[in-house]
TORZA-83336 format. One record per residue: x, y, z of N, C-alpha, C in turn. Coordinates in nm, 3 decimals, padded with zeros to 5 digits, always signed. Layout:
BEGIN
ATOM  n_east n_north    n_up ca_east ca_north   ca_up  c_east c_north    c_up
ATOM       X       Y       Z       X        Y       Z       X       Y       Z
...
***
This chain:
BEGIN
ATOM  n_east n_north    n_up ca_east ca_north   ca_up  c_east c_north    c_up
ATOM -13.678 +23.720 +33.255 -13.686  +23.612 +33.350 -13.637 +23.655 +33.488
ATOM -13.533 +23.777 +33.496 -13.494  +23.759 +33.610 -13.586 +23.914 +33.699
ATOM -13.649 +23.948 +33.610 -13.734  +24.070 +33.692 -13.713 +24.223 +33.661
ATOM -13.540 +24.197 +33.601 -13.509  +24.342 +33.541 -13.546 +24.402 +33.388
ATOM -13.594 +24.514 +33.443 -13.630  +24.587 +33.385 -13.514 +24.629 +33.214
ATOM -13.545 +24.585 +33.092 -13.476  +24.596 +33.000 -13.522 +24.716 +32.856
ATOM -13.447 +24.740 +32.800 -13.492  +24.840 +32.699 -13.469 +24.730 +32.550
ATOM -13.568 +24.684 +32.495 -13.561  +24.609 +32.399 -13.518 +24.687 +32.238
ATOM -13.546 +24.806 +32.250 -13.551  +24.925 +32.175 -13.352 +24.910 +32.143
ATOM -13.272 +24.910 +32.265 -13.114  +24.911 +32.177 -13.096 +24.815 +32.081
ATOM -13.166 +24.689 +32.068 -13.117  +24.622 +31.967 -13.150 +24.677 +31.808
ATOM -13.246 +24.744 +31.825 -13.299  +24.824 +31.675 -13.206 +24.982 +31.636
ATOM -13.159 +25.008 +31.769 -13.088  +25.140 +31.784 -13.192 +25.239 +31.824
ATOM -13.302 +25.205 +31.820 -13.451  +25.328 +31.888 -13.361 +25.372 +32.012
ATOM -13.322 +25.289 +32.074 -13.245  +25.339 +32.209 -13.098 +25.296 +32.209
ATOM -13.049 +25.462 +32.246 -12.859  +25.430 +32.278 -12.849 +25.350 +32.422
ATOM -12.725 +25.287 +32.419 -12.662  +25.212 +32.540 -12.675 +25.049 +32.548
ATOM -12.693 +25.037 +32.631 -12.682  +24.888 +32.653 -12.796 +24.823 +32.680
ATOM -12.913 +24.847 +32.678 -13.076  +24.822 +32.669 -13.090 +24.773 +32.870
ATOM -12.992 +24.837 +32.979 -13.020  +24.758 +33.084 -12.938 +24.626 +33.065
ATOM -12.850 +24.557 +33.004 -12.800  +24.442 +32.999 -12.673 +24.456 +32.956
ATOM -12.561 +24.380 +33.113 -12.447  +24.401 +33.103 -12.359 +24.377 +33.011
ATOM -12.309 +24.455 +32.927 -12.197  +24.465 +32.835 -12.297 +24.430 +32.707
ATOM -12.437 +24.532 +32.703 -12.533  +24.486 +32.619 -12.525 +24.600 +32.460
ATOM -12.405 +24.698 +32.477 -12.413  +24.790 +32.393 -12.263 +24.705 +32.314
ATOM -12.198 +24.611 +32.365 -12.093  +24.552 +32.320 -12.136 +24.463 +32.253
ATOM -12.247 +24.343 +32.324 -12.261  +24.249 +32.278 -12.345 +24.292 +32.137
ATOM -12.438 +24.404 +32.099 -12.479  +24.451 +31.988 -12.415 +24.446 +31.873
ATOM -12.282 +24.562 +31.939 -12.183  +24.574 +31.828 -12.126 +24.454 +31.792
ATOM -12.081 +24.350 +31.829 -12.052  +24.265 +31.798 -12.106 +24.186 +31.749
ATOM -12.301 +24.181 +31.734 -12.348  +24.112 +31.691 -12.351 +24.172 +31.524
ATOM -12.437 +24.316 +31.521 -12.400  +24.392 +31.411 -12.290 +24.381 +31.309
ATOM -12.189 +24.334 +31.444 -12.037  +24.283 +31.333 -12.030 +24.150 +31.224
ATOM -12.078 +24.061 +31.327 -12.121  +23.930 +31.287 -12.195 +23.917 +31.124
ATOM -12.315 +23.971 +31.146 -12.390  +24.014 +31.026 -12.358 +24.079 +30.946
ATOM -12.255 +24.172 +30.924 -12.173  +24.272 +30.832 -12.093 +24.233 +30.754
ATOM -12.003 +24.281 +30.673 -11.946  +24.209 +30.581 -11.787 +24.312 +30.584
ATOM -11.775 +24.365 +30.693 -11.643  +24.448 +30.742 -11.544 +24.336 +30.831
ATOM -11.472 +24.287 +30.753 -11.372  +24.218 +30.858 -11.327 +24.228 +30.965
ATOM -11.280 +24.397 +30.926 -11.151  +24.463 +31.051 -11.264 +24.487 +31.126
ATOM -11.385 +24.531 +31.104 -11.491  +24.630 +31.213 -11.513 +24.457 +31.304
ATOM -11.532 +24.338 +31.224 -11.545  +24.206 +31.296 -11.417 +24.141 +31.457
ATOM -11.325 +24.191 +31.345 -11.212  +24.186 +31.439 -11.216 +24.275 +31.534
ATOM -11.239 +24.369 +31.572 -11.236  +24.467 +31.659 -11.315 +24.416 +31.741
ATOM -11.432 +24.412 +31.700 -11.575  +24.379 +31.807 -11.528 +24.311 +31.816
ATOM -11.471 +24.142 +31.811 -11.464  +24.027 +31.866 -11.352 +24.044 +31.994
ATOM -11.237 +24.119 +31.977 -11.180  +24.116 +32.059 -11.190 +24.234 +32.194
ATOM -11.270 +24.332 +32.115 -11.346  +24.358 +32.253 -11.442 +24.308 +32.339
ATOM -11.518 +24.256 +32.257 -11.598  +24.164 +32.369 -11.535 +24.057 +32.424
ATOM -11.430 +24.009 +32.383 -11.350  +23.887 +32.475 -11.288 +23.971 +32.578
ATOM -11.230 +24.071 +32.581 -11.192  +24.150 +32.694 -11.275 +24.175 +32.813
ATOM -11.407 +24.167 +32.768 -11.510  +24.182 +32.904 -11.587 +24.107 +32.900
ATOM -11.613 +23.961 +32.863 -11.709  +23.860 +32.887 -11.588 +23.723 +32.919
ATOM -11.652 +23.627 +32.975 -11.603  +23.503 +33.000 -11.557 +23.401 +32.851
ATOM -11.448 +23.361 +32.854 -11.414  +23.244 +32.723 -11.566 +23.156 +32.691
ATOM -11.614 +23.085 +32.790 -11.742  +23.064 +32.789 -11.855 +23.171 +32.751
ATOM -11.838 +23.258 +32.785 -11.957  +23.334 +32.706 -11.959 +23.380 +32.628
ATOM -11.867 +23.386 +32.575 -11.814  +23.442 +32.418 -11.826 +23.322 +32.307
ATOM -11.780 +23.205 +32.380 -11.879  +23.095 +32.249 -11.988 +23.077 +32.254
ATOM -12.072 +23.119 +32.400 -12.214  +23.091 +32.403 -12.284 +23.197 +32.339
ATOM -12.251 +23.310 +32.328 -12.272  +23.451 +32.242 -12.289 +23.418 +32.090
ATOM -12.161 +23.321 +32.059 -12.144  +23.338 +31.913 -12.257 +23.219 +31.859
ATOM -12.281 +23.082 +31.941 -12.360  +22.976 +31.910 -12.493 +23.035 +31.898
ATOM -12.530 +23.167 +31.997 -12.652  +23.195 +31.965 -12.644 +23.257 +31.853
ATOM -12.614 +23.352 +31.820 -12.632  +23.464 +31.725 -12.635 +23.348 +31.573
ATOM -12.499 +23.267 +31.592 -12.530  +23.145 +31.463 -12.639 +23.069 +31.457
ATOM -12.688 +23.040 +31.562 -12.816  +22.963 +31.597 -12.953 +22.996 +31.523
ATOM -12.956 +23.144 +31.609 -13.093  +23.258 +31.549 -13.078 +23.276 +31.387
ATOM -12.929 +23.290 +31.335 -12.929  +23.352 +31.200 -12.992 +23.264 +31.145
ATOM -12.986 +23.089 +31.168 -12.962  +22.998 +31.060 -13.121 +22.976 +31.063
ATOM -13.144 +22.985 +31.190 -13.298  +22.938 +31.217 -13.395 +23.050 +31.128
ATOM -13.366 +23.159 +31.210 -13.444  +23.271 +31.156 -13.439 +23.278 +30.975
ATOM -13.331 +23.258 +30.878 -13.336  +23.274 +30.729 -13.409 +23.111 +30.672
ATOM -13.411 +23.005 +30.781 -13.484  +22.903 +30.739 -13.578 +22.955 +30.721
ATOM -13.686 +22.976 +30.868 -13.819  +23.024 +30.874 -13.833 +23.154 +30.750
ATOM -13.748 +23.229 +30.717 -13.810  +23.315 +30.640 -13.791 +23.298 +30.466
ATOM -13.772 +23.251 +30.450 -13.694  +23.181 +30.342 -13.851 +23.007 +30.275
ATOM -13.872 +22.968 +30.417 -13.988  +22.863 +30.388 -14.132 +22.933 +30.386
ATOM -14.131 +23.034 +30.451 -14.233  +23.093 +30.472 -14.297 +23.074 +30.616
ATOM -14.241 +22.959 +30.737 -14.304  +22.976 +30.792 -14.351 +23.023 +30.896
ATOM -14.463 +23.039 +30.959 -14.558  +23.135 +30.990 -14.525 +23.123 +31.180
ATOM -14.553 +23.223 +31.229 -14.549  +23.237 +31.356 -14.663 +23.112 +31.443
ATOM -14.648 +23.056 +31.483 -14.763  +22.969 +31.553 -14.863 +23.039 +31.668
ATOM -14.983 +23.031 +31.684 -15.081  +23.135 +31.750 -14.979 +23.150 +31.866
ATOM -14.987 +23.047 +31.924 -14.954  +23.057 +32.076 -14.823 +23.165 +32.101
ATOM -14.699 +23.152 +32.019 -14.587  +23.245 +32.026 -14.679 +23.376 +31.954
ATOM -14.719 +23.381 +31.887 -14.808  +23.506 +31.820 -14.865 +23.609 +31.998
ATOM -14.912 +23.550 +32.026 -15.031  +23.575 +32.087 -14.935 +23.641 +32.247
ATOM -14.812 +23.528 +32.232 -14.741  +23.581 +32.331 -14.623 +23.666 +32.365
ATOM -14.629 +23.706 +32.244 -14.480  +23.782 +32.197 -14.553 +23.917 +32.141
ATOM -14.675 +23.929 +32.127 -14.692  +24.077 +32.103 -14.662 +24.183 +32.164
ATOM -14.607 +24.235 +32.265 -14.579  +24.327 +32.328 -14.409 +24.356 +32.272
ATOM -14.332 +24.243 +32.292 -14.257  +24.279 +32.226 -14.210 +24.292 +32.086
ATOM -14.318 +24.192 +32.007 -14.295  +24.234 +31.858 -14.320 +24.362 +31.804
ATOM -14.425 +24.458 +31.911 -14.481  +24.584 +31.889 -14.320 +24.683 +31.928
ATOM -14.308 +24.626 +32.007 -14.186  +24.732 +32.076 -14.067 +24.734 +31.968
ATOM -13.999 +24.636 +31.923 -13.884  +24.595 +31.810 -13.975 +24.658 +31.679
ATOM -14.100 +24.681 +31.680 -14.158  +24.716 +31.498 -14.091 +24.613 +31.427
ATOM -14.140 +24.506 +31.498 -14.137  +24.391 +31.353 -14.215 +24.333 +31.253
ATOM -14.339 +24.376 +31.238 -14.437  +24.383 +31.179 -14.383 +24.485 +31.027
ATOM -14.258 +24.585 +31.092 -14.243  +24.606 +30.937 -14.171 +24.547 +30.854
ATOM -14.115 +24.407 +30.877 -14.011  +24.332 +30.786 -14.089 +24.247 +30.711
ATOM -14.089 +24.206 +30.602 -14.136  +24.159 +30.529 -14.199 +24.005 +30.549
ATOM -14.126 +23.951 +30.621 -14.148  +23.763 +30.655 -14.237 +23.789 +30.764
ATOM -14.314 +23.936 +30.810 -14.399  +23.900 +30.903 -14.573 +23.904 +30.847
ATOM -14.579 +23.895 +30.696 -14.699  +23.852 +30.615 -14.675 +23.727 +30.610
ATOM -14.606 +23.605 +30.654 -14.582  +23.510 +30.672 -14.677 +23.456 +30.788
ATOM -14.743 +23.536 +30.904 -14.780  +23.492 +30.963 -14.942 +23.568 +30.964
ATOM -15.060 +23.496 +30.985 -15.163  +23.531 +30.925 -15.183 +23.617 +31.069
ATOM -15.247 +23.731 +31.063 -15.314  +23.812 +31.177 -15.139 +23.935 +31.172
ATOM -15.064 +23.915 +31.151 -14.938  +24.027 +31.155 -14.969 +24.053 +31.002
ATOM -14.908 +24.230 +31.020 -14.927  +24.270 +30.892 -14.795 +24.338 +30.908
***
């Protein structure tokens, strides 16, 4: 949205660093943490990323990542399917992330 140029590739690890997005190799790890089942590795990341993001952005960080999880294991979990229009408009980056190789994307007819 804002014009800069980003590497979508760090969130998969295809690419080291911060993908172009500030404190974006932190906010990873911490997301990675989130999803893991390592306490102490949780604790760590959390309190490093409170060291370099705003009190506010650190709950807005965590609402998303809870947000996407809950949404995303609904949709994959019901089966359902990508709608054309997000299909149609998200290919460039669904190609870039290789998400076509996870399994819930035979969920959507035309992705294989």
């Amino acid at each position: 949205m804002s014009g800069k140029a980003v590497e979508l590739g760090a969130v998969t690890g295809q690419v080291a660093g911060d993908g172009g997005i500030e404190h974006g190799a932190r906010l990873i790890a911490f997301t990675d943490a989130v999803l893991g089942s390592d306490d102490g590795r949780l604790a760590r990341e959390r309190e490093a990323l409170r060291a370099v993001i705003t009190p506010e952005a650190f709950v807005d960080t965590c609402a998303l990542i809870g947000a996407f999880n809950v949404v995303d294991r609904v949709a994959d979990a019901t089966g359902i399917p990508l709608d054309a229009m997000l299909y149609e408009g998200s290919q460039d980056v669904r190609d870039e992330l290789g998400l076509a190789r996870f399994r819930s994307a035979a969920n959507t007819p035309g992705a294989s």
